[in-house]
N, C-alpha and C positions, 0 to 999 in steps of 0.2 A: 408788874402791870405795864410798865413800859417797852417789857420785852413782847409781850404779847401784843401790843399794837404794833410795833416797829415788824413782826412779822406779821402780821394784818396788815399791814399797808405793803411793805415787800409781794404778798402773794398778787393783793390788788394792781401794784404795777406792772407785775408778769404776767396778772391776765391782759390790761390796757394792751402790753406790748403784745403781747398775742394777736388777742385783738386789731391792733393796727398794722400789726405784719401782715395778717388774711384780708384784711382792708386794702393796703396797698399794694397784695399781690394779684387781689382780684382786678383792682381799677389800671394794676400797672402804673404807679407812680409810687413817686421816691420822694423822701425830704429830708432836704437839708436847711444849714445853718452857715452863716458868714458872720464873723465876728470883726470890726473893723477897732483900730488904733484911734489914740485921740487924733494921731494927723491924717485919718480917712482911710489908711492902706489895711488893709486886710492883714489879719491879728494871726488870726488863725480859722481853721474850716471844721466841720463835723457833714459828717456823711452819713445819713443815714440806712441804715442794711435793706429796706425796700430799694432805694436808690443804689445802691453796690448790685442788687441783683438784677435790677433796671438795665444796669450796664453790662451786668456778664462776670459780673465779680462777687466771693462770698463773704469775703471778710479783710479785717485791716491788713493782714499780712501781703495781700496782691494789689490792695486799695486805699493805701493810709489815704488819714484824713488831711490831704494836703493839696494846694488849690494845681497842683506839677500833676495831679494824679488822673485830674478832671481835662486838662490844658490837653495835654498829648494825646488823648483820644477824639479830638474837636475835631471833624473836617477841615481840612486846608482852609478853604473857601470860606469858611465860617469861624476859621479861628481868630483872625485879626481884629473881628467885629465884637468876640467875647473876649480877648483879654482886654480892651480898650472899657469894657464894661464890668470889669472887675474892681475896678476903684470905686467908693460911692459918687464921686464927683462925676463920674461917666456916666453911672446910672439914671435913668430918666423912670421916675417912681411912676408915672402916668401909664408908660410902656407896660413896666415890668407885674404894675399891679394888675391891671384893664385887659392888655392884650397878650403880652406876654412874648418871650424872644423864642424862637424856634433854629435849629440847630441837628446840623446831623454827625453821630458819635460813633465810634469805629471802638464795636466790642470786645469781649476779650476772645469771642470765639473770632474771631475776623469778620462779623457781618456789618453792616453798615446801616443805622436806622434813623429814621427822625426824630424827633423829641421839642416837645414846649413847656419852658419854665417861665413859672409866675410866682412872686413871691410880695414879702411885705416888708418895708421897710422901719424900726426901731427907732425913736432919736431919744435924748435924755430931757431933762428940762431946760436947757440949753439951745435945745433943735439940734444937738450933734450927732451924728447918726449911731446906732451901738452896735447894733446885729442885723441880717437881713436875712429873715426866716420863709422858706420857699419850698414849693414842691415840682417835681419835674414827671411827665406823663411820656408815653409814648405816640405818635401821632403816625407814625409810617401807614396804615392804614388810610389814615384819612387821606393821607399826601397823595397816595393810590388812586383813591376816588376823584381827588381834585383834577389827578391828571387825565384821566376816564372821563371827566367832565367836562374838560378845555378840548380834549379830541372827541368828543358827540358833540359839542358847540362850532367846531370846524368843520366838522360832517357835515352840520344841519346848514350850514352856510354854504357851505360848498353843496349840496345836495337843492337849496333853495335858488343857488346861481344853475347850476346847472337846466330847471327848471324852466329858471325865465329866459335861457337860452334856448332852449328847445321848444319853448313857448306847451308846458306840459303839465297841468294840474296835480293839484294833490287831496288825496283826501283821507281822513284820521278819524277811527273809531273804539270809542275805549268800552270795557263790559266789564260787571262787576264778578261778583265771585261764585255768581250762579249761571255765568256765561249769558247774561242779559245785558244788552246796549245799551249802554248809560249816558253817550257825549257822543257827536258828530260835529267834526271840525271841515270846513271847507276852507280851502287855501284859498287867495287874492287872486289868483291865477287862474283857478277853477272856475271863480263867477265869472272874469270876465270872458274865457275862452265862449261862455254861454249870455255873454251879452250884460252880466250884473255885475252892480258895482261895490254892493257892501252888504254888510249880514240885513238891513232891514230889507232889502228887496230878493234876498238867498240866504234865509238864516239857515242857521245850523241846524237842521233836521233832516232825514232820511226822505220824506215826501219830497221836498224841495227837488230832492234829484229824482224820484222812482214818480211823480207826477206829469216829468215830462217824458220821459220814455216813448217813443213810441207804439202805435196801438199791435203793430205785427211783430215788436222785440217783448213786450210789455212781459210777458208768462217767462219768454226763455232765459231773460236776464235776471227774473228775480228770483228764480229758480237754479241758474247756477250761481247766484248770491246765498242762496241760504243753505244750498249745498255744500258750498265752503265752511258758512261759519259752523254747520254742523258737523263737518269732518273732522271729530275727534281726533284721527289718527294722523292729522297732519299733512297728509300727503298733499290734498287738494292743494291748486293753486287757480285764481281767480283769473283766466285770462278770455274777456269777450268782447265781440265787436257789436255794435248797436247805433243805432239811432236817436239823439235827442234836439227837443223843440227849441230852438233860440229862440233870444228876445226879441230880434229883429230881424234872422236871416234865416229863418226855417228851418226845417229840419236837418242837421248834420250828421256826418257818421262819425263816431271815438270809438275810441279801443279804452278800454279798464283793463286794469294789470295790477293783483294785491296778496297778499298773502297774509292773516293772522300769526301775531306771536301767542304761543298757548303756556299755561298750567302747567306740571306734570298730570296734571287727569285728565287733560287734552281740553280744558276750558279755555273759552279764547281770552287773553289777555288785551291788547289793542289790535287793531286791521289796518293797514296802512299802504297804501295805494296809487299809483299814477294814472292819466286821465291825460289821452294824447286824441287830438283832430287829425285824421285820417281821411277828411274828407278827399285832399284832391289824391292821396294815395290810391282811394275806391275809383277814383274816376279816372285817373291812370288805367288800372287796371282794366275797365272796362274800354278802353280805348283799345287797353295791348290784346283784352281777347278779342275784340273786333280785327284786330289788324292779322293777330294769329289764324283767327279762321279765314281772312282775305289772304295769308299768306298759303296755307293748307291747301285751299282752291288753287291760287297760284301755282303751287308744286305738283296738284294734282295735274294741274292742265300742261306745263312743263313734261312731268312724266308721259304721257301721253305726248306729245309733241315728240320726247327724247326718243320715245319705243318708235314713233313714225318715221323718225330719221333714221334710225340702226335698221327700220323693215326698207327704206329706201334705201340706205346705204347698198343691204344686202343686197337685194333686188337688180342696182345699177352694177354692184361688184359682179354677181351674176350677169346678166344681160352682156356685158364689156366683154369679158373674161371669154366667153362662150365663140365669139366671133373673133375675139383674137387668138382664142386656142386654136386657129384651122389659120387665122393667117400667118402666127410664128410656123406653124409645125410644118405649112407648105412652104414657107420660106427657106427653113432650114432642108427642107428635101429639096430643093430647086437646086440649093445653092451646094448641095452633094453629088448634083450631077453633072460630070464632069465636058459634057461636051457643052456647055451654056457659054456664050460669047463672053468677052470684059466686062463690054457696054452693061450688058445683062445684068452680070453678077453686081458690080457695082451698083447697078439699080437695085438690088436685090440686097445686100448688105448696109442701104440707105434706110430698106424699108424695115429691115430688122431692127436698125437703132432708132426708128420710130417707134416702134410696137415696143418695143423694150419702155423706152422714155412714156409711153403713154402707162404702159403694165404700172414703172415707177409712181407716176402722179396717183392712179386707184390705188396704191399701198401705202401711198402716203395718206391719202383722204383714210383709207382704213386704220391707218395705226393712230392719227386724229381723234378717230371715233372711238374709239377705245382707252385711248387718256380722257376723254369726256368722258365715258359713261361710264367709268372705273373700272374697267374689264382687265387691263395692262398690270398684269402681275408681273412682281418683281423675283425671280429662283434667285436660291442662294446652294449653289451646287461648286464640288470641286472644279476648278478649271486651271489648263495651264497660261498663265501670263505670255510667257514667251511665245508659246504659239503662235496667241490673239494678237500681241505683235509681229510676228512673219507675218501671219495672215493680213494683214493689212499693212505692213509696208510691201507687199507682194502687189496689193492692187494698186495704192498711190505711187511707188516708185513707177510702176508702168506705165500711170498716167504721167506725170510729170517726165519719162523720157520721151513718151509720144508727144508732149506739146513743148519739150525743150527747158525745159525747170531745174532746177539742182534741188535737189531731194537729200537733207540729212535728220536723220533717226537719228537720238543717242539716251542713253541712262546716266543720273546722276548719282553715283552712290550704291549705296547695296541695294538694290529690290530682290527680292524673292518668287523663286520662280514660279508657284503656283499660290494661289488665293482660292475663299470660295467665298463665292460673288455667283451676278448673272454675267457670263462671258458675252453672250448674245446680245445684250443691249448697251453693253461697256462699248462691242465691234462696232457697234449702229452708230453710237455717239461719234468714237472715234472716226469714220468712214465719212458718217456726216460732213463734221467739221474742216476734216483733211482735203475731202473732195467740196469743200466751197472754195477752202486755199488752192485748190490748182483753178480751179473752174474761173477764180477772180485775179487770178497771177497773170497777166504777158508773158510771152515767152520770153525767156532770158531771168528770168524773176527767180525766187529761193523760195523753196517751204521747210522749214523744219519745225521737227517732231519731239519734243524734251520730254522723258519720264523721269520721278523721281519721289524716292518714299519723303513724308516731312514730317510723319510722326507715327510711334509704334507703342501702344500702350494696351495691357491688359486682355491681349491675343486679338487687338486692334489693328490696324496698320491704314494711313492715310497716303495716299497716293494724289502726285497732280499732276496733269497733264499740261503740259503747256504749248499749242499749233501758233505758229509765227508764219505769216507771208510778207510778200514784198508788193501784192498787188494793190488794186486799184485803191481800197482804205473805205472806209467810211466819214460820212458828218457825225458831229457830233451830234445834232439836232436828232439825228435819226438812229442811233444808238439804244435811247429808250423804247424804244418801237420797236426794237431788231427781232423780242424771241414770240411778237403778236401774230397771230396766225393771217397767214396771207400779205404779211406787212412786207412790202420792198420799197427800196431807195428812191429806186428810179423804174418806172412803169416798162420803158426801154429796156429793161435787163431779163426779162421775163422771156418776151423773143430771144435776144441776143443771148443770152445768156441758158437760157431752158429751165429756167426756177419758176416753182410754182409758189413759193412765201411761205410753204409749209413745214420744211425741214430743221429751221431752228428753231419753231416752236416747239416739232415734236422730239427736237433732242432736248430743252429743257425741261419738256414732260418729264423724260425718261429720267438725266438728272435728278431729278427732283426725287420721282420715284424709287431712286437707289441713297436718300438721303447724301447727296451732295448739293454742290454750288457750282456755277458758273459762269463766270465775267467775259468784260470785253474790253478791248483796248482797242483803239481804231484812229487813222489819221486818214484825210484824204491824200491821193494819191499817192500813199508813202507806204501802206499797208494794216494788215491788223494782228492782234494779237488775243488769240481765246484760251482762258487758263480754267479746266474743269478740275475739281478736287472730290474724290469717293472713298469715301473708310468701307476697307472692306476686312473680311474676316482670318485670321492667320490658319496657313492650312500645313498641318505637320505630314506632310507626304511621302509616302514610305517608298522607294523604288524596289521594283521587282528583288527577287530573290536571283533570276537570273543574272540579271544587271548587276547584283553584291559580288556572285561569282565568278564575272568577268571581269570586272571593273574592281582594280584597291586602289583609290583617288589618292592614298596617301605613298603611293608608289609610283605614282607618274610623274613625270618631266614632259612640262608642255613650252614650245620657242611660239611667242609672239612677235609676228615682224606687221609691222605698223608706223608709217612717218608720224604718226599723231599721237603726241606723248599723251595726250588722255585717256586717248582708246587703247595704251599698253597698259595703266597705272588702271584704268577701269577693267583691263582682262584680269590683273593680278589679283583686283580686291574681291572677285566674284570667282573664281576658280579660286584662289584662297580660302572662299567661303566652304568650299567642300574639300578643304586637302590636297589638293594640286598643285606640287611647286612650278611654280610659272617665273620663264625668264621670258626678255626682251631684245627685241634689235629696230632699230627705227631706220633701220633700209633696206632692200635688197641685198645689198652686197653685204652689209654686215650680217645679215641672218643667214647668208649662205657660207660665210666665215665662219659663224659659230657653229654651224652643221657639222661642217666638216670636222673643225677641233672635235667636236665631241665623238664623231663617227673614226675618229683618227685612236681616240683613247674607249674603244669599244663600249662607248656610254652613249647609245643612241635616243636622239629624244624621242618621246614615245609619241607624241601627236606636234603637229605644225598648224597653228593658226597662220594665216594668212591673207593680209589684205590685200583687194583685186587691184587698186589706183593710187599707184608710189611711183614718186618722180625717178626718173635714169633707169630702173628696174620694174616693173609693172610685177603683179602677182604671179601670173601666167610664164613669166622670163624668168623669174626668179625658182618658181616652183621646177622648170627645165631642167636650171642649171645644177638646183638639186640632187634633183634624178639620176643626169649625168656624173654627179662628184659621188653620193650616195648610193644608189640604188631606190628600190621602192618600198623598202623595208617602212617606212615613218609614214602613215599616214599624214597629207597635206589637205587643213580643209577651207576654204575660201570662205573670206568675211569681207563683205560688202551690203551697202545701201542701195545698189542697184539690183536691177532685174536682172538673171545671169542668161534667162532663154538661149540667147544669140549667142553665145561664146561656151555654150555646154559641151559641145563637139571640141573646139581649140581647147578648156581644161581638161579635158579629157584623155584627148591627148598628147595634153602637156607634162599630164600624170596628177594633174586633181582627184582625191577619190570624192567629195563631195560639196555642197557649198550651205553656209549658215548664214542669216540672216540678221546684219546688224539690227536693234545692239544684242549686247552678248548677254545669254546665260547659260548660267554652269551645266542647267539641265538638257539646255538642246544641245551643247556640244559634245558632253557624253555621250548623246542620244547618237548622235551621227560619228562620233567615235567609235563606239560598239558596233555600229550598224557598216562602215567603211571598214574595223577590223575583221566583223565575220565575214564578210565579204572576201576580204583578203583570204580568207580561211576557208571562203567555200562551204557554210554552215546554215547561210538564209536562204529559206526555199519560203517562194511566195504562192499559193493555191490560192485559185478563183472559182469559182462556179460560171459552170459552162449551159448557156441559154440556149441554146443551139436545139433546135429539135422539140424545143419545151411546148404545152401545149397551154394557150390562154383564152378562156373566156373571156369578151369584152360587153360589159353594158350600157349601148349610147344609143339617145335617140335620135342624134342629129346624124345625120348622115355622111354629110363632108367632114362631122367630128370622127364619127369610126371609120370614114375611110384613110384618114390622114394619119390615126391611130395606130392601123393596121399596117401602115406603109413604113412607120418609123421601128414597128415591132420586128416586120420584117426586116430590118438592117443588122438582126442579131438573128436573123433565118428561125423565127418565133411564127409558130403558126398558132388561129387565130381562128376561133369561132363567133360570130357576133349576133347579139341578141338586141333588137329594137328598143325593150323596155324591160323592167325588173321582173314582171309575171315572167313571159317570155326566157329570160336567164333561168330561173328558178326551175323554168317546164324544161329545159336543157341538159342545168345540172342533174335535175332527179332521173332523166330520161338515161343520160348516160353512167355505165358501170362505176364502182367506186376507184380511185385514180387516175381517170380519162384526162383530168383537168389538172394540171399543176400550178392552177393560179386566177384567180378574178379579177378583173378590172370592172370597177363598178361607180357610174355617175349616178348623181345622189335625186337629181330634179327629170323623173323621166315618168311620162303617162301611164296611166291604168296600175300601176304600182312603182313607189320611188324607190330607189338605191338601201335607203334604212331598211324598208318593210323589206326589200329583197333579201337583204342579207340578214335580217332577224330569220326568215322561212328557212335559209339554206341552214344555219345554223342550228336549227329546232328539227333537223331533218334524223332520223333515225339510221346512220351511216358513221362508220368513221371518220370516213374524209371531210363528214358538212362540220367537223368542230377544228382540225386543223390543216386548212386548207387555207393561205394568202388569201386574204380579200383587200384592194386595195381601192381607195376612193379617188376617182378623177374628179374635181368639179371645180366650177368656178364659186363654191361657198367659200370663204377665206376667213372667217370669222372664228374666234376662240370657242364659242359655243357651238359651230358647226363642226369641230374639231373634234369637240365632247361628244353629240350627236354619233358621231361615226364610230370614236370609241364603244359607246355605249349598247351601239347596235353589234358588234364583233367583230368592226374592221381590224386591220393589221396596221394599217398605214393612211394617211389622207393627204393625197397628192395636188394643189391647187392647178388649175389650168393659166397658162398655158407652161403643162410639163415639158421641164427640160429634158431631152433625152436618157443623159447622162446619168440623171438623178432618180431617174423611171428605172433605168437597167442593174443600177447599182440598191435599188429598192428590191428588186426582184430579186436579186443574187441576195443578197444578207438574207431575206426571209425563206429563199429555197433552202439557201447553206443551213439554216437555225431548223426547217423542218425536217432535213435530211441527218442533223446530230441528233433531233431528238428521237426519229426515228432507228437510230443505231445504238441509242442507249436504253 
């Protein structure tokens, strides 16, 4: 009988423990037991298997019941606080029963969790403690939430400051679970931005706010209100501007800004919302469209004003242009004819550098007008650097030997010989600038000319110019005024000087226009200093095929004779640049030393750089004695900063074959090597087209225009049929056989039909000749669009008045030469 209870009670314990294993693995807690000594310390432990699994453990073999088993997985942080509460003396029964110690325990798999134990403390009859029987839960969850809960408690503070700093209401709507609004909450903020001070004069309900509305928002706003909260799909967002009644200041305008949190069925959960015074935003606004349409008109009436002055502009360019076409043209015939007294010609060469100096001043007002009105385009086309420098140390070195100035050009560094840029407005600057420094220099005074690359990046290259004089200088006062249009120093300089205040505005247009910069330094009477700086574009330039075939750079031996150790050390590093072994001599007499040596050991050098002004031996003496010791086998080519006009005859023969234009590059010296050795060789043959005989229609209606015309055409034995006006041409051309005419001359402003219409008719004519026949335009139009104009209608060419001869004849021959190739091909 006994056995049979004692298994009856066994099974009922294995169910209990069952039982309390699915108990504690559903709730997640563990229990254990502490066993303490009569002197307090801890006897022994028991662990129970919910709590082993609690921690990551299955049984006593990885989890004995020992208090070492519990210690070591304690967090740092929190282990000092648990063994100190391992004794019962440490224990505080109040804690342990009521609140309970929390604790984070480092698993067996490695995870790290929270956990709270609470337990109960045993004593005997004595009051001595026995056991302390306890269960341990997991709490990481909650500890989750806690923290989720201290950062929405930070948000809502920080989102509440944020509020009363922007001075911007709030408003909170909660809906139950059939998506019906249950609670309307207004923020402290909200009432008073609208005048109220607490829920009894703004309680919390929907009227309170959709009562004051006003009567013309009243439908719109409540309507994208319930449009929102009916947007199941979430998308909608509540954003509108409206009008509401204050308590004391009338009607305002606020913006609402809100968005629903939803269900998964798209039921709204709460709305929640900000609420900002916009009023003086709105009335900004209406100020700025006031001011926009006052500006609009403004621009309008500007434009108009701008269009009168570009039809003035035109109009006076014309008018000017038209009576100075006849006084240059009879000028330059006058002063062709050779029986005219001194007295005469003199008068007569005074009057030419008026009409010049005045032509100047309408090109400057024209180039003016065109940095105003945006017209001034910037090309970016190949060009050769080196040229654009001849070309303009060609006109300022002239200037400055005619007024007695020492003129030096130089490069710092490697520059490269071609770019692509606009060459034409780079010249402008340059010429500008240079010709203020001679213009303001005394004679005896210095201009120099500095180039030099400063930085080369990404098929970039920045270039800076820097023009030095010695003249008169500037105030500083008057510096900031310098690049203002019309602006000068002194009212006196305008006469004296022939400046019209125009020229360094329109070089810093132009500047500007090519994305540079440009400064200025200036002292009185000591001089000035202008540094322009332009990035312009790396140009990989290929020379001819001919040029590869005559030219192996890396076969040549070039002698620099130079007293100026820079100007030898800057020929080496730029003929270097292309393969050129380049030696040196810094005299006369030594570079005629080393001629010789080498012409002694049948190694002749293959080109002679040579500069024109070295002490005890001068260019031209040295080049002599060359000749004399050598023969004429080595081309010799002249490097100078001066004008060579007057002494072309004495290098010549001296035995000069030609002369190059400081400073140096590799490209033009090649260029005039090739060109000085075919020469030698008898290989360059120069063809021109021959004007002679040619036959030209002219269309003008001024009279002294065609006759002055006709006189200057004559000087190339050009004969000349002349038509009063463009009908008139037109009845000429069609009158006479196809190739009568080898050419048009057509002014664009002439009665009963202009220059365009003329040349559109001859053009549309049923004949071979009316589609490739030269038509060129004389006129005083000058303008980019009158340019277009003339293209457009079929010109060849557009000639402004008052034409140069030179440029007239040299027009005619390129456009004969080009209809005469296409005629042969």
């Amino acid at each position: 009988m006994n056995g049979i209870n004692d298994e009856k009670d066994r099974r009922i314990i294995e169910e209990q423990s069952v039982t309390i294993r699915l108990l504690t693995d559903l709730t997640k807690a563990g229990s254990w037991v502490i066993n303490y000594a009569a002197d307090g310390s801890v006897a022994s432990v028991q662990w129970g298997d919910g709590f082993r699994r609690l921690m990551g453990y299955s049984d006593r073999s990885d989890f004995p019941d020992e208090i070492e088993s519990f210690v070591r997985g304690i967090h740092p942080e929190d282990r000092e606080v648990f063994i100190g509460d391992t004794t019962v003396n440490a224990f505080n029964e109040d804690i342990m029963c009521k609140k309970g110690y929390e604790f984070r325990f480092r698993r067996k798999d490695g995870s790290t969790r929270w956990f709270r134990s609470k337990g109960i403390l045993y004593r005997d009859a004595e009051g001595k403690p026995v056991k302390f029987r306890g269960v341990t839960i997991e709490i990481s969850r909650e500890k989750e939430l806690d923290t989720l809960y201290a950062q929405l408690q930070n948000e809502s503070a920080s989102l509440n400051t944020i509020h009363e700093m922007l001075g911007s209401g709030k408003w909170t709507m909660d809906f139950d679970e059939k998506g019906v609004m249950s609670r309307v909450y207004w923020s402290d903020e909200f009432r008073r931005m609208l005048g109220y001070q607490d829920v009894e004069d703004f309680p919390d309900v929907l009227e309170s706010w959709s009562n004051l509305l006003h009567p013309d928002d009243r439908e719109r706003v409540l309507k994208a209100y319930n449009e929102t909260i009916s947007d199941y799909t979430g998308q909608k967002t509540y954003d509108v501007e409206y009008r509401l009644r204050t308590k004391n200041r009338g009607y305002r305008w606020y913006r609402a800004v809100g968005k629903p949190t939803r269900r998964p069925d798209g039921t709204p959960i709460t709305y929640v919302g900000v609420f900002l015074d916009i009023t003086e935003q709105k009335e900004m606004m209406r100020e700025l469209a006031e001011q926009r349409e006052s500006l609009s008109v403004a621009l309008e009436e500007a434009n108009k004003a701008n269009k009168a002055k570009t039809a003035f502009l035109s109009n006076m360019s014309h008018e000017i242009r038209t009576p100075m076409n006849a006084i240059i043209g009879l000028d330059r015939i006058a002063l062709n004819d050779p029986g005219i007294s001194e007295t005469t010609r003199e008068h007569l060469e005074k009057m030419g550098i008026s009409a010049q100096h005045l032509l100047s001043i309408i090109n400057d007002i024209l180039d003016m007008s065109r940095v105003e009105s945006g017209h001034m385009v910037v090309k970016n086309e190949e060009f050769s650097l080196a040229k654009l420098l001849t070309q303009v140390n060609t006109i300022i070195s002239g200037q400055c030997r005619d007024k007695g100035l020492a003129y030096e050009c130089r490069v710092n560094g490697p520059v490269c010989d071609y770019y692509i840029g606009d060459d034409m407005k780079l010249r402008q600057v340059m010429i500008n600038i240079l010709g203020n420094a001679v213009k303001f220099t005394p004679s005896g005074g210095t201009v120099t000319f500095v180039v030099e690359s400063i930085a080369r990046f990404n098929g970039k290259s920045t270039l800076r110019f820097i023009i030095s004089d010695t003249g008169i200088g500037m105030s500083q006062e008057f510096l900031p005024k310098l690049f203002d249009a019309f602006s000068q120093e002194d009212s006196s300089r305008a006469s004296r000087y022939g400046s019209t205040g125009l020229g360094m505005a329109i070089t810093k247009n132009i500047i500007e226009l090519m994305n540079g910069t440009v400064s200025v330094e200036s002292e009185k009477n000591k001089g000035t200093t202008f540094t322009v700086t332009v990035t312009l574009t790396d140009c990989d330039h290929q020379n001819d095929g001919e040029a590869e075939n005559v030219l192996h750079t890396h076969e040549l031996c070039v002698l620099v004779i130079d007293d100026d150790p820079i100007a030898c050390e800057h020929a080496q590093l730029v003929l270097g640049q292309v393969g050129v072994n380049c030696e040196k001599a810094l005299s006369g007499a030594e570079g005629l030393q080393m001629v010789k040596v080498r012409y002694a050991r049948r190694e002749p050098y293959n080109l002679i750089l040579m500069d024109l002004r070295m002490p005890d031996m001068d260019g031209l003496e040295t080049t002599r004695q060359i000749r004399a010791a050598v023969g004429n086998e080595t081309p010799v080519i002249i490097l100078t900063s001066y004008n060579w006009d007057e002494i072309v005859e004495e290098a010549r023969e001296a035995g000069v074959d030609t002369f190059v234009a400081k400073p140096l590059f590799s490209g033009v010296v090649l260029d005039e090597f090739r060109k000085a050795f075919e020469k030698k060789n008898t290989k360059l043959v120069q063809e021109t087209t021959d004007l002679k005989g040619r036959r030209v229609l002219l269309a003008e209606d001024v009279a002294v225009n065609a006759e002055i015309m006709m006189m200057v055409l004559s000087m190339r034995e050009i004969q000349v049929d002349h038509a009063e006006n463009g009908r008139i041409a037109v009845e000429m051309f069609a009158k006479h056989e196809e190739g009568y005419y080898d050419a048009i001359l057509m002014d664009l402003r002439m009665p009963e039909m202009d220059g365009l219409e003329a040349t559109r008719r001859i053009r549309a004519m049923n004949r071979s000749d009316a589609k490739s026949i030269p038509v060129i335009a004389l006129t005083a139009d000058a303008f980019d669009e009158d340019v277009q104009h003339s293209m457009q209608a079929g010109m060849n060419a557009h000639l402004c008045k008052p034409v140069e001869p030179d440029v007239l004849f040299k027009t005619l021959e390129s456009l004969l030469h080009d209809q005469s190739e296409k005629r042969t091909s």
